[in-house]
ZALUM-577961 format. One line per field, with one value per residue: residue in one letter; residue number from 1; z, y, x of N, C-alpha, C in turn. Coordinates in Angstrom, 1 decimal, padded with zeros to 4 digits. Atoms other than C-alpha are relative to their C-alpha. Layout:
BEGIN
res: [A; ...]
n: [NUM; ...]
n_z: [Z; ...]
n_y: [Y; ...]
n_x: [X; ...]
ca_z: [Z; ...]
ca_y: [Y; ...]
ca_x: [X; ...]
c_z: [Z; ...]
c_y: [Y; ...]
c_x: [X; ...]
This chain:
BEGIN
res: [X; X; X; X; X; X; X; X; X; X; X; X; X; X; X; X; X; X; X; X; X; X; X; X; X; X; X; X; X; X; X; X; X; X; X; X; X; X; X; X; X; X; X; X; X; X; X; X; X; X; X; X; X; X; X; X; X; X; X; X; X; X; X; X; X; X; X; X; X; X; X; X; X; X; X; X; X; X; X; X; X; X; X; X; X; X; X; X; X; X; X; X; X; X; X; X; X; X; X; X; X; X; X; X; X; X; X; X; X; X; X; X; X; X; X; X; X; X; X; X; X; X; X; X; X; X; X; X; X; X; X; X; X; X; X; X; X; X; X; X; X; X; X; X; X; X; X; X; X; X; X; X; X; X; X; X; X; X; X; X; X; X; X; X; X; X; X; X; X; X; X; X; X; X; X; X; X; X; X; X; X; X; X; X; X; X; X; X; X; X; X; X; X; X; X; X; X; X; X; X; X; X; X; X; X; X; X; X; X; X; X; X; X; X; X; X; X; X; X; X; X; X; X; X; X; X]
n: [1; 2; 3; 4; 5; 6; 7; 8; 9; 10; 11; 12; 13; 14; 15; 16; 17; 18; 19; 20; 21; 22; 23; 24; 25; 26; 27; 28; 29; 30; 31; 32; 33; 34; 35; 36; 37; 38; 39; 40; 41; 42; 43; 44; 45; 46; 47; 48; 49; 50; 51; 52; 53; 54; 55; 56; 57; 58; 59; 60; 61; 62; 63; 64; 65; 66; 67; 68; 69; 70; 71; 72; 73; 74; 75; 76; 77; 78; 79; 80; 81; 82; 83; 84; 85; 86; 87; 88; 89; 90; 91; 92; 93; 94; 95; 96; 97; 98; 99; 100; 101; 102; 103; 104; 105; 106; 107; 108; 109; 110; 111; 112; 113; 114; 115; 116; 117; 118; 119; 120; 121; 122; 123; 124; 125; 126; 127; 128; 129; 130; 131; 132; 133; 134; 135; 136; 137; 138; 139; 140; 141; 142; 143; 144; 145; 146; 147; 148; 149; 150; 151; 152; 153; 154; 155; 156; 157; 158; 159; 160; 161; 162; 163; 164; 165; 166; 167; 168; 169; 170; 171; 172; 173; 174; 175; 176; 177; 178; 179; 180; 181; 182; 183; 184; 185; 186; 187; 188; 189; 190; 191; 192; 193; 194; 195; 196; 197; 198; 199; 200; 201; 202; 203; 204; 205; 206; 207; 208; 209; 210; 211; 212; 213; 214; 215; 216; 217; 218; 219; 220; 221; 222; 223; 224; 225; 226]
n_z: [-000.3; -001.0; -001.1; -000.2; 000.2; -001.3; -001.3; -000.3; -001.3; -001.5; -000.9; -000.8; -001.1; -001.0; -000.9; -000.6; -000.2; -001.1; -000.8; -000.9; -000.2; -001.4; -000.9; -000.2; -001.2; -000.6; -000.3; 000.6; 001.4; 001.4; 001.0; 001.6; 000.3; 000.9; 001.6; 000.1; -000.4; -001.3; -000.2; -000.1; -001.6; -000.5; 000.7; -000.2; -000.6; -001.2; 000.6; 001.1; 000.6; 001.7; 000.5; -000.1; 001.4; 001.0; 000.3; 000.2; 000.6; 001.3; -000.1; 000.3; 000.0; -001.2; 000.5; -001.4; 000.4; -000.8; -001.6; -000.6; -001.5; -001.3; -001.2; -001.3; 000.1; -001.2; -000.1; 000.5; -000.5; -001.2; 000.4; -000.1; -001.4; -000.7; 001.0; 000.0; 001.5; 000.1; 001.1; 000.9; 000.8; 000.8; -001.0; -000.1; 000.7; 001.0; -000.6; 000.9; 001.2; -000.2; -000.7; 001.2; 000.9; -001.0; -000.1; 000.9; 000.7; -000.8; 000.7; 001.4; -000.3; -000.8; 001.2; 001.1; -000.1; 000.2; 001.0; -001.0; 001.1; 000.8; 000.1; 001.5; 000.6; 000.9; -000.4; 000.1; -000.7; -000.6; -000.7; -001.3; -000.6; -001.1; -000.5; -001.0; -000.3; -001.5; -000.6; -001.9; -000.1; -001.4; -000.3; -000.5; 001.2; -000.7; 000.8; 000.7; 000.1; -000.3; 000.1; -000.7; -001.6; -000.7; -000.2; -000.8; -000.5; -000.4; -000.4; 001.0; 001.1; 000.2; -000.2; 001.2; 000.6; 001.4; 000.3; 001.5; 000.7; 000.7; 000.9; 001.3; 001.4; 001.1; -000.7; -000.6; -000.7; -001.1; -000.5; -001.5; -000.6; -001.1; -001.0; -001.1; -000.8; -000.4; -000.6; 000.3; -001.7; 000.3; -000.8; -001.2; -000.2; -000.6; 000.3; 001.2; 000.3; 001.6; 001.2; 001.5; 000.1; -001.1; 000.0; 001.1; -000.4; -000.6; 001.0; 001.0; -000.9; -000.6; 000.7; 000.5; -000.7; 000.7; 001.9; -000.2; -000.5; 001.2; 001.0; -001.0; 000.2; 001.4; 000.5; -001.0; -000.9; 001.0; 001.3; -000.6; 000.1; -001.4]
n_y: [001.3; 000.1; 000.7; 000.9; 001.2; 000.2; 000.5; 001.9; 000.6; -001.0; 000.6; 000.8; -000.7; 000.1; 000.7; -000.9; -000.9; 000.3; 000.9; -000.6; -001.8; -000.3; 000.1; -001.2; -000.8; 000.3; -001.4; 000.4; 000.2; -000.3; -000.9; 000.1; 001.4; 000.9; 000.3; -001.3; -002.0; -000.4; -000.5; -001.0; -000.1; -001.5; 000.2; -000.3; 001.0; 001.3; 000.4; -000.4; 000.4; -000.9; 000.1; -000.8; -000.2; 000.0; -000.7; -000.6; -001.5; 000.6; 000.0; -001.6; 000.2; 001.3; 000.7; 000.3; 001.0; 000.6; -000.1; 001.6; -000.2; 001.0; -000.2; 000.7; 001.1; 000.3; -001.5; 000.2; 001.2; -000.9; -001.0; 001.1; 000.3; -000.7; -000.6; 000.8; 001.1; 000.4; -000.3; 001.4; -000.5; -000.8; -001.4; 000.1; -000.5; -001.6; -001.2; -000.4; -000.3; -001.4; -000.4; -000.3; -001.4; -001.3; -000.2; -000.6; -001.8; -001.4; -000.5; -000.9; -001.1; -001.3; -000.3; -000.6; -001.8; -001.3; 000.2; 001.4; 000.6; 000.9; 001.4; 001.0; 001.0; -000.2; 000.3; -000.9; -000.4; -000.8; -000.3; 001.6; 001.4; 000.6; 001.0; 000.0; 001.3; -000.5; 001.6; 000.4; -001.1; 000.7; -001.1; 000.7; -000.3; -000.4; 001.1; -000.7; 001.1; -000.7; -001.3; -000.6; 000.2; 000.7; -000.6; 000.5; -001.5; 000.2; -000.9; 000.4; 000.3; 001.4; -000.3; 000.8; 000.0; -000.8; 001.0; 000.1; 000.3; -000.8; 000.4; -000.1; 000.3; 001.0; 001.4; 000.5; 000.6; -000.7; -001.2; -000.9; 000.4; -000.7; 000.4; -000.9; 000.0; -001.3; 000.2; -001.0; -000.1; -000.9; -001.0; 000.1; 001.3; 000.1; 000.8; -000.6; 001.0; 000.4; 000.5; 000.3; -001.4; 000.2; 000.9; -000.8; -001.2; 000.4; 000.9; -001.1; -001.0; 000.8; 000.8; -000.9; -000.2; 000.9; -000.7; -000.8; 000.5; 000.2; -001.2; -000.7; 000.6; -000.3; -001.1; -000.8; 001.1; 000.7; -000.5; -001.8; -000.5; 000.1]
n_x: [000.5; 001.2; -000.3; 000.6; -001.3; -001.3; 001.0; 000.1; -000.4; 000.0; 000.8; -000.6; -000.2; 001.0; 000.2; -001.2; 000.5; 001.4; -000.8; -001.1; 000.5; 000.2; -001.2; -000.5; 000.2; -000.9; -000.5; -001.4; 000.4; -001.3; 000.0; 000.1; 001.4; -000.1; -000.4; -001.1; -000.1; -000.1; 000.8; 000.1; -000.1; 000.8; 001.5; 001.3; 001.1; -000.7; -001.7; 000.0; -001.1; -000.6; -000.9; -001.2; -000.9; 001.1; -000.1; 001.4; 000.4; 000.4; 001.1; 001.0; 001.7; 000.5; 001.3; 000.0; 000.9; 000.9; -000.4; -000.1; 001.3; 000.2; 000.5; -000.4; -000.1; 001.4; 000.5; 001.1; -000.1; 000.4; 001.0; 001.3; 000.2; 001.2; 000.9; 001.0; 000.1; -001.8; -000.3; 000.0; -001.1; -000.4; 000.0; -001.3; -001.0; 000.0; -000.4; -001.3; 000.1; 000.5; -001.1; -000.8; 000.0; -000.5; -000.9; -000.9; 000.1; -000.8; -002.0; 000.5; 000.3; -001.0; -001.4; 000.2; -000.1; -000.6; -001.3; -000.8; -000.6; 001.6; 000.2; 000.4; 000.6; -001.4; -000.9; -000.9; -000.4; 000.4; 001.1; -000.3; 000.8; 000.6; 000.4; 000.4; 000.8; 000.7; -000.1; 000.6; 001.2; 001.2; 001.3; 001.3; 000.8; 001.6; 001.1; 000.9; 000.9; 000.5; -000.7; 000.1; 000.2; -000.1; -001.6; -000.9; -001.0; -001.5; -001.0; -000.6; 001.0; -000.2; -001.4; -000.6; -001.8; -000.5; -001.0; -000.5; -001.7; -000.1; -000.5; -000.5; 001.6; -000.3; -000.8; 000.6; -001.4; 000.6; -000.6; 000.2; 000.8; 000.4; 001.6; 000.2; 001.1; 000.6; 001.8; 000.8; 000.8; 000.9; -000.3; -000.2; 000.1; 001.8; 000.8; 000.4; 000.7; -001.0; 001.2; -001.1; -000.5; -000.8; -001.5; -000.6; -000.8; -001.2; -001.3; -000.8; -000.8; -001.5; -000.9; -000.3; -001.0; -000.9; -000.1; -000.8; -001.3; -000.9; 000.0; -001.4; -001.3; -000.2; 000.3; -001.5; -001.5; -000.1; 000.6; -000.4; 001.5; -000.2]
ca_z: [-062.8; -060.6; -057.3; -057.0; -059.1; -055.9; -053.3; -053.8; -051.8; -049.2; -048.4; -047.6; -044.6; -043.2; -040.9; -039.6; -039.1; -036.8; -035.0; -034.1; -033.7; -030.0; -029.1; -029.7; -026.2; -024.8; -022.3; -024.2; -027.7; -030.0; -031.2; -034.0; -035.6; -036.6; -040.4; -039.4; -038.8; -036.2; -033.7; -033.0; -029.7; -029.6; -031.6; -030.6; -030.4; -028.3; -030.9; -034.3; -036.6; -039.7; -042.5; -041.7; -045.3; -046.8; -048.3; -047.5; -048.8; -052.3; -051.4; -052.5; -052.9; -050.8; -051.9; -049.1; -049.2; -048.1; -043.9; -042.6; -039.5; -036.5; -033.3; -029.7; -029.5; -028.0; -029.0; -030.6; -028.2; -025.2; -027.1; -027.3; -023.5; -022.8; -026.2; -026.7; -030.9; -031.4; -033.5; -036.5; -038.5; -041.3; -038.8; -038.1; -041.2; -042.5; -039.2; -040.5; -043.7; -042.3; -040.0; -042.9; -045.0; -042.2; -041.4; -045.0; -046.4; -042.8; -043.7; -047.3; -046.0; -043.3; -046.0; -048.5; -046.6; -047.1; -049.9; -048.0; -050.2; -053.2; -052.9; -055.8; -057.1; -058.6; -058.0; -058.4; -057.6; -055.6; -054.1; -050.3; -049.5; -046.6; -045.1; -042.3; -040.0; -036.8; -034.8; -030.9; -031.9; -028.6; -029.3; -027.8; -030.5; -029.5; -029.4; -031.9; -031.5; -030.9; -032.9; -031.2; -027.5; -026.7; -025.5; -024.5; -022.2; -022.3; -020.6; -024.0; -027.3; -027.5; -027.9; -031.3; -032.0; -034.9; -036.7; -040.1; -042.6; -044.8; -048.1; -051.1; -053.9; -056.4; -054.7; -052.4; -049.7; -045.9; -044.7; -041.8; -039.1; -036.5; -033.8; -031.4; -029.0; -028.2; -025.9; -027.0; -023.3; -023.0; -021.9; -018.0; -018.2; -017.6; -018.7; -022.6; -024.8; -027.9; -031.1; -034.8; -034.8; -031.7; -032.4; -035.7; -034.1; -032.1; -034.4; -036.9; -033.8; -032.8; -036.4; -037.4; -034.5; -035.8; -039.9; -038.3; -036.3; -039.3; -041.3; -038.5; -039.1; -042.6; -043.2; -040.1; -040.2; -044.1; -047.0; -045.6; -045.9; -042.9]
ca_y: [153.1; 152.5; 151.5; 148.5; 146.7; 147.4; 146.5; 142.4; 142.3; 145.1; 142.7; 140.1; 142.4; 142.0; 139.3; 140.7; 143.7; 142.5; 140.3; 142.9; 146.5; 145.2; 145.0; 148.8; 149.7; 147.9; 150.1; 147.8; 149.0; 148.1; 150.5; 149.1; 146.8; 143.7; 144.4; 147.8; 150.6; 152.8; 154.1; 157.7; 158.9; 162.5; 160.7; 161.8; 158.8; 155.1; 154.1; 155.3; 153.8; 155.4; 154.1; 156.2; 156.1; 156.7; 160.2; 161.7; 165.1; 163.4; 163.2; 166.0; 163.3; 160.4; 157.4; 155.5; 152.0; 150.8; 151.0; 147.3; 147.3; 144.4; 144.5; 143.5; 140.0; 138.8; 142.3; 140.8; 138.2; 141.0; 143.1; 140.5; 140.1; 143.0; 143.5; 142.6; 141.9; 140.4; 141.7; 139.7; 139.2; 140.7; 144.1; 143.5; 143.5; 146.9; 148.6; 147.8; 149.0; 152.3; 152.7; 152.3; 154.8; 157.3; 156.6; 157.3; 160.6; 162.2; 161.6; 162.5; 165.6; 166.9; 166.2; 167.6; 171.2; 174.2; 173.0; 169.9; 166.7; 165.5; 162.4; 159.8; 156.8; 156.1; 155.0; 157.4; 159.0; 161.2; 159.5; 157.9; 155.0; 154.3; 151.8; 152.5; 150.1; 150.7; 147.5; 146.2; 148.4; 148.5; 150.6; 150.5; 149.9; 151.4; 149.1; 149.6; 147.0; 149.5; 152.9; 155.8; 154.0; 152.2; 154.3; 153.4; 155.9; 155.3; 157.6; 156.5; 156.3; 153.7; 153.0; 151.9; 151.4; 153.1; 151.0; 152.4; 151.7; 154.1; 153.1; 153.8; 153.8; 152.2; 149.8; 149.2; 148.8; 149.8; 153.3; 154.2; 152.7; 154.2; 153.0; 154.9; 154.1; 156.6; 156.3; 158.5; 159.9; 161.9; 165.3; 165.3; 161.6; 161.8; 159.3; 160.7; 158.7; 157.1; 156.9; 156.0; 160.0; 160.5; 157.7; 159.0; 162.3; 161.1; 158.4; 161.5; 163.8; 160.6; 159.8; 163.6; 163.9; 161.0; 162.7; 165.9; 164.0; 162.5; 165.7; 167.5; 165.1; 165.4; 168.9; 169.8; 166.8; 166.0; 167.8; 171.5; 172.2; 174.4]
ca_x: [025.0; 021.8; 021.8; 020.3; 023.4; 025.4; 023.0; 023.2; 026.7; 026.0; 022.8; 025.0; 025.7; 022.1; 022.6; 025.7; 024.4; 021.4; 024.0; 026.8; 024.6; 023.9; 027.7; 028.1; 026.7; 029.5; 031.3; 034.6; 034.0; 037.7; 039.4; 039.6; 036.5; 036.5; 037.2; 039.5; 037.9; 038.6; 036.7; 035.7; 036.6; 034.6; 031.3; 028.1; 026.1; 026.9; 029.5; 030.8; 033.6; 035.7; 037.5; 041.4; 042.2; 038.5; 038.5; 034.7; 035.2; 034.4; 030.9; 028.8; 025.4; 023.6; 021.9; 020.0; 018.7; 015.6; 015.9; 016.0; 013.3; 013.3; 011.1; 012.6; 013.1; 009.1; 008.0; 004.5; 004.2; 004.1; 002.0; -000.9; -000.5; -002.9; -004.6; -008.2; -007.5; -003.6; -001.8; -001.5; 001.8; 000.9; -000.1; 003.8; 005.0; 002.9; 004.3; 007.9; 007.0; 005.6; 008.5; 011.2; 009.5; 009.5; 012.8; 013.7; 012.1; 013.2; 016.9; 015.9; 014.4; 017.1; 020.2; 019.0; 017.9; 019.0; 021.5; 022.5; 023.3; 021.2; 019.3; 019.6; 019.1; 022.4; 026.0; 028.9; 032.0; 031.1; 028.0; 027.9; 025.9; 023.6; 022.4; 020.4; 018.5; 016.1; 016.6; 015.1; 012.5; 009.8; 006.6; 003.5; 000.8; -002.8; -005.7; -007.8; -010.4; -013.4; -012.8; -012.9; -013.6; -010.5; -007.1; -004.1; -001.7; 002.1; 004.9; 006.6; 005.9; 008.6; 012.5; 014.9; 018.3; 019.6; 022.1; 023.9; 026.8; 028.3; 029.5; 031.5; 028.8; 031.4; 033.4; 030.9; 034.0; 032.0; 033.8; 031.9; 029.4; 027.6; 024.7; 023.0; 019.9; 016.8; 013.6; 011.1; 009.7; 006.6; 007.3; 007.9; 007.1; 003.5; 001.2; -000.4; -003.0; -000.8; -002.3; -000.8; -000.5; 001.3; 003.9; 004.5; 005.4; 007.5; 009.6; 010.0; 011.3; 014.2; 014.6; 015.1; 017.8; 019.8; 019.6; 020.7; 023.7; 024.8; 024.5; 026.8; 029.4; 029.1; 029.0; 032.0; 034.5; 034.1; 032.3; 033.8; 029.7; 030.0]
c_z: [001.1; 001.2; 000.3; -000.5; 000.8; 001.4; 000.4; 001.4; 001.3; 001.1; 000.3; 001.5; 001.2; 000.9; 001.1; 000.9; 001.4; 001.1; 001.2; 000.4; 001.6; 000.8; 000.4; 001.5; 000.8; 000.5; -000.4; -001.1; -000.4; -000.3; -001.1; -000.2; -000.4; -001.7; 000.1; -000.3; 001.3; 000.4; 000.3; 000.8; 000.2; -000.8; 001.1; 000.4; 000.6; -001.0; -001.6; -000.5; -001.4; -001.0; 000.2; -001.4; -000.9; -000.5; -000.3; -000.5; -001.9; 000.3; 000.2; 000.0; 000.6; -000.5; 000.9; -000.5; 001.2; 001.3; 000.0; 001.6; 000.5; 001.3; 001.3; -000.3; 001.3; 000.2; 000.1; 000.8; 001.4; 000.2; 000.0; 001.6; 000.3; -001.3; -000.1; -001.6; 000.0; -001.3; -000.9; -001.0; -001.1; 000.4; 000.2; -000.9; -000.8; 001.7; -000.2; -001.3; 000.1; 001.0; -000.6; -000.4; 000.4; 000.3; -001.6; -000.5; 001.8; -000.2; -001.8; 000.6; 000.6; -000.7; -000.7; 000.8; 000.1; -000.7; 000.8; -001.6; -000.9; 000.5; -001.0; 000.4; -000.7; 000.7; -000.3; 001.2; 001.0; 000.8; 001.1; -000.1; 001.2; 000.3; 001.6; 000.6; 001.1; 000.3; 001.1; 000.0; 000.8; -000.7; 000.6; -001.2; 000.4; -000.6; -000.5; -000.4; -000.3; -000.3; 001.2; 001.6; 000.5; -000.5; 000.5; 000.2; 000.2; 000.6; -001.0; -001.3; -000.5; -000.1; -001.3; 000.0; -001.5; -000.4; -001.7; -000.4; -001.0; -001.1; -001.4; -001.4; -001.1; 000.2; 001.0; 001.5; 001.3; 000.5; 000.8; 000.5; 001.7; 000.6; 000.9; 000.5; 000.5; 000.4; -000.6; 001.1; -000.6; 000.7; 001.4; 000.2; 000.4; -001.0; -001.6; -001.0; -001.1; -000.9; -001.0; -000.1; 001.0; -000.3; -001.2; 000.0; 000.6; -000.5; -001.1; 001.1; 000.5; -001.4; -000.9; 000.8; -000.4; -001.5; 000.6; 000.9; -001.0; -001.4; 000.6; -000.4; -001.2; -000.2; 001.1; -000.6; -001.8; -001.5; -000.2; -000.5; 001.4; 000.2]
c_y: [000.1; -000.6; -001.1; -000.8; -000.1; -000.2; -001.7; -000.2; 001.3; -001.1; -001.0; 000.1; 000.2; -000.4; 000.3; 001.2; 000.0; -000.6; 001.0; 001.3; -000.6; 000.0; 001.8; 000.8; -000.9; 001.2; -000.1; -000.2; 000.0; 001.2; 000.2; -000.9; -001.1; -000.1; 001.6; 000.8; 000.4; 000.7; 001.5; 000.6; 001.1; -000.4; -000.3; -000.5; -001.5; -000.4; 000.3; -000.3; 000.6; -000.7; 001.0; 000.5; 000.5; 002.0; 000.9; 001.3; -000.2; 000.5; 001.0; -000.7; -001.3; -001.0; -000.9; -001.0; 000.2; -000.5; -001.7; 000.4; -001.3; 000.1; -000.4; -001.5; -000.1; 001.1; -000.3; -000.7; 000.9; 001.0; -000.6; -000.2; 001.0; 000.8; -001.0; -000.2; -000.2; 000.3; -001.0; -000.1; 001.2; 001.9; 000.2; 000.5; 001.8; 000.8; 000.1; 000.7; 001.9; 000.8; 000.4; 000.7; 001.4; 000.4; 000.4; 001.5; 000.4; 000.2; 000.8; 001.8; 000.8; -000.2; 000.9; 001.3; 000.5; 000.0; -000.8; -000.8; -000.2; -001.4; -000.9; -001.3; -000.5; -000.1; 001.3; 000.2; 000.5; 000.0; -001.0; -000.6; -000.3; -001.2; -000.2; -001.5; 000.5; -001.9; 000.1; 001.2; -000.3; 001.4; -000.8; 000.4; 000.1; -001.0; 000.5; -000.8; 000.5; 001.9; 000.7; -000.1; -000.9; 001.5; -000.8; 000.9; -000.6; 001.4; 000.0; -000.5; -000.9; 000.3; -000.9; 000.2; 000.5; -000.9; 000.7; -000.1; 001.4; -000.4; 000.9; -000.6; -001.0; -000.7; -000.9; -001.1; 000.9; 000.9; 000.6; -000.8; 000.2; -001.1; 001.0; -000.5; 001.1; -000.5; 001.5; 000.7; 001.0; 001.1; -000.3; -001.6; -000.5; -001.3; 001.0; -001.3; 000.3; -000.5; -000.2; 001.6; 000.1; -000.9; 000.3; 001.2; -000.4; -000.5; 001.2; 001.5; -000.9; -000.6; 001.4; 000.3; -001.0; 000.6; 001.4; -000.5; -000.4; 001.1; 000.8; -000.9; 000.1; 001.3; 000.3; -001.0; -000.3; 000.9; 001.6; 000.4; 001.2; 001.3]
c_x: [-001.1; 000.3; -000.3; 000.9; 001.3; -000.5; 000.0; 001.6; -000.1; -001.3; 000.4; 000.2; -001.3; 000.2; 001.1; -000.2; -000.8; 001.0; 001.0; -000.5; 000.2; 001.3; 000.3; -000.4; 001.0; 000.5; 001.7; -000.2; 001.2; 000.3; 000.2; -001.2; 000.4; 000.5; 000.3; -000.3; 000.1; -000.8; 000.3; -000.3; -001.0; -001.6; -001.0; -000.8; 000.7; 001.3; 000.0; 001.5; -000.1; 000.7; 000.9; 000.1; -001.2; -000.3; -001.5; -000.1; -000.1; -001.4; -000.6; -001.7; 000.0; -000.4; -000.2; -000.6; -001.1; 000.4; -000.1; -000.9; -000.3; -000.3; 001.2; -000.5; -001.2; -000.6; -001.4; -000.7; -000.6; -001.1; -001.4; -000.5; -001.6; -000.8; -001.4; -000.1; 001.3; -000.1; 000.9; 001.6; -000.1; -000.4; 001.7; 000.6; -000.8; 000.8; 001.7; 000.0; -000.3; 001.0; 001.0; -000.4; 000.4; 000.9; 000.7; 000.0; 000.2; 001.4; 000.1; -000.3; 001.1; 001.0; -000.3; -000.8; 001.0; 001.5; 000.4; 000.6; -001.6; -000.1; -000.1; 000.1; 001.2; 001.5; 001.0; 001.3; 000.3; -001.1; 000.5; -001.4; -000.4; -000.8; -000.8; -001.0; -000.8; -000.1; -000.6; -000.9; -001.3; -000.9; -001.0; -001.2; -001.6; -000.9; -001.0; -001.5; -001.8; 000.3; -000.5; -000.3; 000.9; 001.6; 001.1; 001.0; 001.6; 000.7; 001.2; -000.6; 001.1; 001.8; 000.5; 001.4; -000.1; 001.5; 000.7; 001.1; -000.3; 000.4; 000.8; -000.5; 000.3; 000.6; -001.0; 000.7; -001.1; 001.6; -000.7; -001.2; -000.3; -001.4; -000.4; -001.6; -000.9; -001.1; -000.6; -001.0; -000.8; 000.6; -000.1; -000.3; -001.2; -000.8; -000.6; -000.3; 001.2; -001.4; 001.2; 000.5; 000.9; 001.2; 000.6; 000.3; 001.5; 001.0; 000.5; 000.9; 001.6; 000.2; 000.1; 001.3; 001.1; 000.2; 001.1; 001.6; 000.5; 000.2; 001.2; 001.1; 000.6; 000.5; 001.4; 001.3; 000.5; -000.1; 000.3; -001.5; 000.3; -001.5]
């Protein structure tokens, strides 16, 4: 079965999703969730919940939806403050569009090395389900009003929340959910001109360190990958 005939009720879970990622930095996170999973005392990033009873050493392959991408609340709005062209929605919506992609083929990429999982397209047994998101996403976006003569220097190339569910491909029952927060600092914190290159180093350096965190967990705690 393809994936997309098990995607209508997981997207139910959008608004949800956007609503409850920002409780996970609570320093009073449940130990159980809202809808009974428990959490994961020794996990790696701000907070990470498990189905008890869900049986991950099934999963030998992945299949990932399209990422879900939302600025900081008055991201666009701040960013106009000190630009000489504003950026326009539809600038908005291609840098979500180019953010999601990125965030997808790097999890694509670090699963799937060196004999990791396959990536498909497709429901199964044996396949998990992701659902990744990048939320309160702050970049600074270079002005580009004037090629080549206008810079702009951050000590950051910017900061996102990382928000994902795990799923069960054929029940489509959520079995794991993790968050984790990351600034992207410039080496020693120095001042360095940002460009569209530059910030695309960066988001593939903090959204390769999240792929390999969730690969470690896979591969030690679940899949006996080791």
């Amino acid at each position: 079965m393809v994936i997309s005939q098990t995607v209508t009720r997981i997207n139910q879970l959008a608004l949800l999703l956007v609503l409850w990622a920002p409780a996970a930095f609570s320093d009073e996170n449940p130990d159980i969730s809202f809808d009974g999973l428990e959490r994961i005392e020794d996990a790696k990033v701000a907070m990470a919940y498990i189905d008890p009873e869900a049986d991950f050493s099934v999963f030998k392959r992945v299949a990932i939806l399209d990422p879900f991408v939302s600025f900081r609340s008055n991201w666009r709005r701040d960013q106009n403050r000190s630009r000489t062209r504003n950026l326009r929605p539809a600038d908005v919506e291609r840098i979500k569009t180019d953010v999601s992609a990125l965030l997808r083929d790097v999890f694509i990429e670090r699963l799937q090395a060196d004999g990791g999982y396959e990536v498909v397209n497709e429901t199964g047994e044996d396949v998990l389900l992701l659902r990744p998101a990048i939320i309160e996403l702050n970049i600074t976006v270079p002005d580009q009003q004037r090629a080549g003569r206008s810079r702009t220097y951050t000590a950051s190339a910017g900061a996102a929340t990382l928000y994902i569910e795990l799923f069960d491909s054929v029940s489509g029952d959520i079995i794991g959910r993790a968050a984790d927060r990351r600034t992207a600092r410039r080496a020693g914190g120095h001042l360095t001109w940002s460009s569209r290159i530059t910030n695309t180093q960066e988001a593939r350096r903090m959204f390769g360190r999240w792929a390999d965190k969730l690969r470690e967990f896979l591969d030690q705690h679940y899949s006996g990958k080791k």
